[in-house]
C-alpha positions in Angstrom: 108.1 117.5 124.0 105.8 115.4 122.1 107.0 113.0 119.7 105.3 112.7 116.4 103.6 109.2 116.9 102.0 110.8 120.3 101.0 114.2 118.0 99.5 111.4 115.2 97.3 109.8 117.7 96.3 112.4 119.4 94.9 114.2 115.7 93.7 110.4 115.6 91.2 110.7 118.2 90.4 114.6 117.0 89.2 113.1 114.1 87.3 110.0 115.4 84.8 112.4 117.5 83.8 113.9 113.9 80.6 111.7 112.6 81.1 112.8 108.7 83.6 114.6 106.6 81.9 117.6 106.7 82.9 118.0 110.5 86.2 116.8 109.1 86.9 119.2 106.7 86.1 122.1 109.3 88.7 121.0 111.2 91.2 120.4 108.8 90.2 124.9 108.1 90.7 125.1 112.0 94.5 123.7 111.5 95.0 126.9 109.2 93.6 129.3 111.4 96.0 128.7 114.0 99.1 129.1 111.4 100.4 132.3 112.5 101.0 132.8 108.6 104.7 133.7 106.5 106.1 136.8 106.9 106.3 138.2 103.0 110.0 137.8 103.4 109.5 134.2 103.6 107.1 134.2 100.4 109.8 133.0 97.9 110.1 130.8 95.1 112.7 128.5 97.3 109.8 128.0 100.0 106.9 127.1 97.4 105.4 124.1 97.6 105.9 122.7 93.9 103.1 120.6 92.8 100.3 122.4 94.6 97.4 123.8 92.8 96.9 126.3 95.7 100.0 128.7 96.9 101.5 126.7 99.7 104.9 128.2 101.1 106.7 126.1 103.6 109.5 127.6 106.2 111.8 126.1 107.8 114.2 127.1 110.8 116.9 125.2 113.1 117.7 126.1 116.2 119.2 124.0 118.7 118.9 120.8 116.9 114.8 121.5 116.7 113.6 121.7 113.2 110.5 124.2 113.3 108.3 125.0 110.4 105.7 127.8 109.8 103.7 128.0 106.7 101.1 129.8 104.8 98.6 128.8 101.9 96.2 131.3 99.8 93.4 128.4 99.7 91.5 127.7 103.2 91.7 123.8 102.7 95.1 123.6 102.0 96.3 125.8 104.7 94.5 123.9 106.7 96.2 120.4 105.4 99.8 122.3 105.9 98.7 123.4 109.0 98.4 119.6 110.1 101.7 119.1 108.8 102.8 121.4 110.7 101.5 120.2 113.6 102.7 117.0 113.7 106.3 117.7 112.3 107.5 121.3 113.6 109.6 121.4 116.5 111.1 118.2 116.4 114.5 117.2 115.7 115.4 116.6 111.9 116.0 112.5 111.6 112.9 112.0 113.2 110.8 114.0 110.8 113.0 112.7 108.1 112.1 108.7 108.7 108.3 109.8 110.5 106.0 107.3 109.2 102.8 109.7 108.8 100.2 107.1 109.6 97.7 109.4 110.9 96.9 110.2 107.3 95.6 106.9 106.3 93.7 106.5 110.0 92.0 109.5 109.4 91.1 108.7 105.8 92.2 112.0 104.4 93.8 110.5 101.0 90.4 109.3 99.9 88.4 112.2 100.9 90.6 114.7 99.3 90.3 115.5 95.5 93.3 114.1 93.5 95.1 117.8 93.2 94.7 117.8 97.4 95.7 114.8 97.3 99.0 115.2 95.6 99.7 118.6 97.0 99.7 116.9 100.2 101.8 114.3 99.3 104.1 117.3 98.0 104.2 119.4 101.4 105.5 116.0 103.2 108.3 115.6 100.8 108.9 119.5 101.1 109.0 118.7 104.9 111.3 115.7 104.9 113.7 117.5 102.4 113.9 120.2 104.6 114.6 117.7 107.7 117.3 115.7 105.4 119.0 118.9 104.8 119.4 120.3 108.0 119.9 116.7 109.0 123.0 116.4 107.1 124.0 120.0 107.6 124.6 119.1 111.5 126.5 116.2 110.5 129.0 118.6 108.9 129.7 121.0 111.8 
Protein backbone atom coordinates (compact mmCIF):
# COMPACT_ATOMS: atom_id res chain seq x y z
CA UNK A 1 0.00 0.00 0.00
CA UNK A 2 0.94 3.48 -0.91
CA UNK A 3 1.27 5.93 1.65
CA UNK A 4 -0.09 9.41 1.07
CA UNK A 5 3.26 11.33 0.64
CA UNK A 6 4.24 8.54 -2.23
CA UNK A 7 0.40 9.09 -3.83
CA UNK A 8 1.28 13.26 -3.50
CA UNK A 9 4.39 12.92 -5.43
CA UNK A 10 3.44 10.78 -7.74
CA UNK A 11 0.13 13.43 -8.75
CA UNK A 12 3.26 15.76 -8.45
CA UNK A 13 5.04 14.55 -11.33
CA UNK A 14 1.34 13.98 -13.21
CA UNK A 15 1.09 17.40 -13.07
CA UNK A 16 4.59 18.64 -13.96
CA UNK A 17 4.33 16.93 -17.61
CA UNK A 18 1.24 19.38 -18.19
CA UNK A 19 2.77 22.76 -19.94
CA UNK A 20 -0.44 24.99 -18.98
CA UNK A 21 -3.56 24.83 -16.86
CA UNK A 22 -5.59 24.00 -19.53
CA UNK A 23 -3.89 20.43 -19.72
CA UNK A 24 -4.28 20.71 -15.95
CA UNK A 25 -7.67 21.26 -15.64
CA UNK A 26 -8.41 18.11 -18.05
CA UNK A 27 -6.81 16.11 -15.71
CA UNK A 28 -8.24 17.26 -12.69
CA UNK A 29 -11.98 16.06 -15.04
CA UNK A 30 -9.97 12.69 -15.62
CA UNK A 31 -9.83 12.20 -11.56
CA UNK A 32 -13.85 12.34 -11.72
CA UNK A 33 -14.19 10.00 -14.47
CA UNK A 34 -12.58 7.33 -12.70
CA UNK A 35 -15.03 7.93 -9.38
CA UNK A 36 -17.17 4.97 -9.64
CA UNK A 37 -19.85 7.60 -8.39
CA UNK A 38 -22.51 7.27 -4.85
CA UNK A 39 -24.91 4.92 -4.88
CA UNK A 40 -28.30 7.20 -4.26
CA UNK A 41 -28.46 5.66 -0.93
CA UNK A 42 -25.35 7.36 -0.10
CA UNK A 43 -26.79 10.89 -1.40
CA UNK A 44 -27.76 12.30 1.98
CA UNK A 45 -27.64 15.45 3.80
CA UNK A 46 -24.97 13.81 6.40
CA UNK A 47 -22.54 13.07 3.37
CA UNK A 48 -22.84 16.62 1.65
CA UNK A 49 -20.10 18.55 1.39
CA UNK A 50 -21.19 21.94 3.21
CA UNK A 51 -19.61 24.91 1.68
CA UNK A 52 -19.56 23.83 -1.90
CA UNK A 53 -21.21 25.73 -4.58
CA UNK A 54 -21.48 22.42 -6.63
CA UNK A 55 -23.15 19.10 -5.01
CA UNK A 56 -20.25 17.24 -3.53
CA UNK A 57 -21.20 14.11 -1.44
CA UNK A 58 -18.42 12.36 0.40
CA UNK A 59 -18.63 8.51 1.74
CA UNK A 60 -16.83 7.03 4.02
CA UNK A 61 -16.35 3.29 5.05
CA UNK A 62 -13.93 1.33 7.62
CA UNK A 63 -13.02 -1.83 7.29
CA UNK A 64 -10.20 -3.37 8.86
CA UNK A 65 -8.61 -0.30 10.13
CA UNK A 66 -8.54 1.09 6.28
CA UNK A 67 -10.56 4.27 5.94
CA UNK A 68 -11.96 4.19 2.23
CA UNK A 69 -13.86 7.03 0.62
CA UNK A 70 -16.02 7.11 -2.63
CA UNK A 71 -17.64 10.30 -3.71
CA UNK A 72 -19.72 11.90 -6.33
CA UNK A 73 -20.15 15.65 -7.50
CA UNK A 74 -22.98 17.10 -10.01
CA UNK A 75 -20.18 19.67 -11.47
CA UNK A 76 -17.29 18.07 -13.75
CA UNK A 77 -14.55 20.23 -12.06
CA UNK A 78 -15.33 19.53 -8.74
CA UNK A 79 -15.80 15.86 -9.11
CA UNK A 80 -12.73 15.93 -10.49
CA UNK A 81 -11.04 17.92 -7.39
CA UNK A 82 -12.82 15.17 -4.97
CA UNK A 83 -11.76 12.69 -7.05
CA UNK A 84 -8.08 13.74 -6.24
CA UNK A 85 -8.95 13.70 -2.72
CA UNK A 86 -9.88 10.65 -3.13
CA UNK A 87 -6.99 9.51 -4.49
CA UNK A 88 -4.58 10.46 -2.31
CA UNK A 89 -6.64 9.75 1.01
CA UNK A 90 -8.99 6.59 0.50
CA UNK A 91 -7.65 3.39 1.67
CA UNK A 92 -5.50 4.41 4.20
CA UNK A 93 -5.66 4.02 7.82
CA UNK A 94 -7.52 6.96 9.74
CA UNK A 95 -4.51 8.91 11.88
CA UNK A 96 -2.68 9.12 8.83
CA UNK A 97 -5.29 10.90 6.84
CA UNK A 98 -6.24 12.81 9.89
CA UNK A 99 -2.52 14.56 10.36
CA UNK A 100 -1.72 14.10 6.17
CA UNK A 101 -0.08 17.30 5.34
CA UNK A 102 -1.67 17.74 1.70
CA UNK A 103 1.35 19.38 0.08
CA UNK A 104 0.72 18.30 -3.34
CA UNK A 105 -1.88 21.09 -3.49
CA UNK A 106 0.35 23.94 -3.18
CA UNK A 107 3.18 22.05 -5.63
CA UNK A 108 0.75 21.71 -8.18
CA UNK A 109 -0.58 25.24 -7.81
CA UNK A 110 -4.18 24.30 -7.66
CA UNK A 111 -5.26 27.06 -4.89
CA UNK A 112 -4.35 29.88 -7.28
CA UNK A 113 -5.69 28.49 -10.29
CA UNK A 114 -9.06 27.69 -8.94
CA UNK A 115 -11.75 30.37 -8.56
CA UNK A 116 -12.32 31.41 -4.87
CA UNK A 117 -15.80 29.13 -4.50
CA UNK A 118 -13.33 26.02 -5.85
CA UNK A 119 -11.12 27.16 -3.82
CA UNK A 120 -13.02 26.90 -0.68
CA UNK A 121 -15.03 23.91 -1.58
CA UNK A 122 -11.79 22.27 -1.74
CA UNK A 123 -10.66 23.32 1.35
CA UNK A 124 -14.16 22.01 2.64
CA UNK A 125 -13.90 18.38 1.09
CA UNK A 126 -10.35 17.99 3.06
CA UNK A 127 -11.95 19.00 6.39
CA UNK A 128 -14.94 16.66 5.34
CA UNK A 129 -12.17 14.01 4.82
CA UNK A 130 -10.15 14.55 8.02
CA UNK A 131 -13.42 14.69 10.11
CA UNK A 132 -14.40 11.56 8.77
CA UNK A 133 -10.70 10.09 9.59
CA UNK A 134 -10.93 11.76 13.33
CA UNK A 135 -14.14 9.99 13.86
CA UNK A 136 -13.48 6.65 12.87
CA UNK A 137 -10.08 7.37 14.39
CA UNK A 138 -11.51 7.78 17.80
CA UNK A 139 -14.25 5.25 17.27
CA UNK A 140 -11.33 2.38 17.15
CA UNK A 141 -9.94 3.80 20.18
CA UNK A 142 -13.21 2.91 21.99
CA UNK A 143 -13.62 -0.75 20.97
Amino acid sequence: MQTINEIQDEIIDEFSFFSDWMEKYEHIIEFGKELNGLEEIYKTEDNLVKGCQSRVWLHADMNDGILRFDADSDAVITKGLVGLMVRVLSNQPPAAIASADLYFVDKIGLKEHLSPNRANGLVSMIKKIKMYALAYEAKTKQD
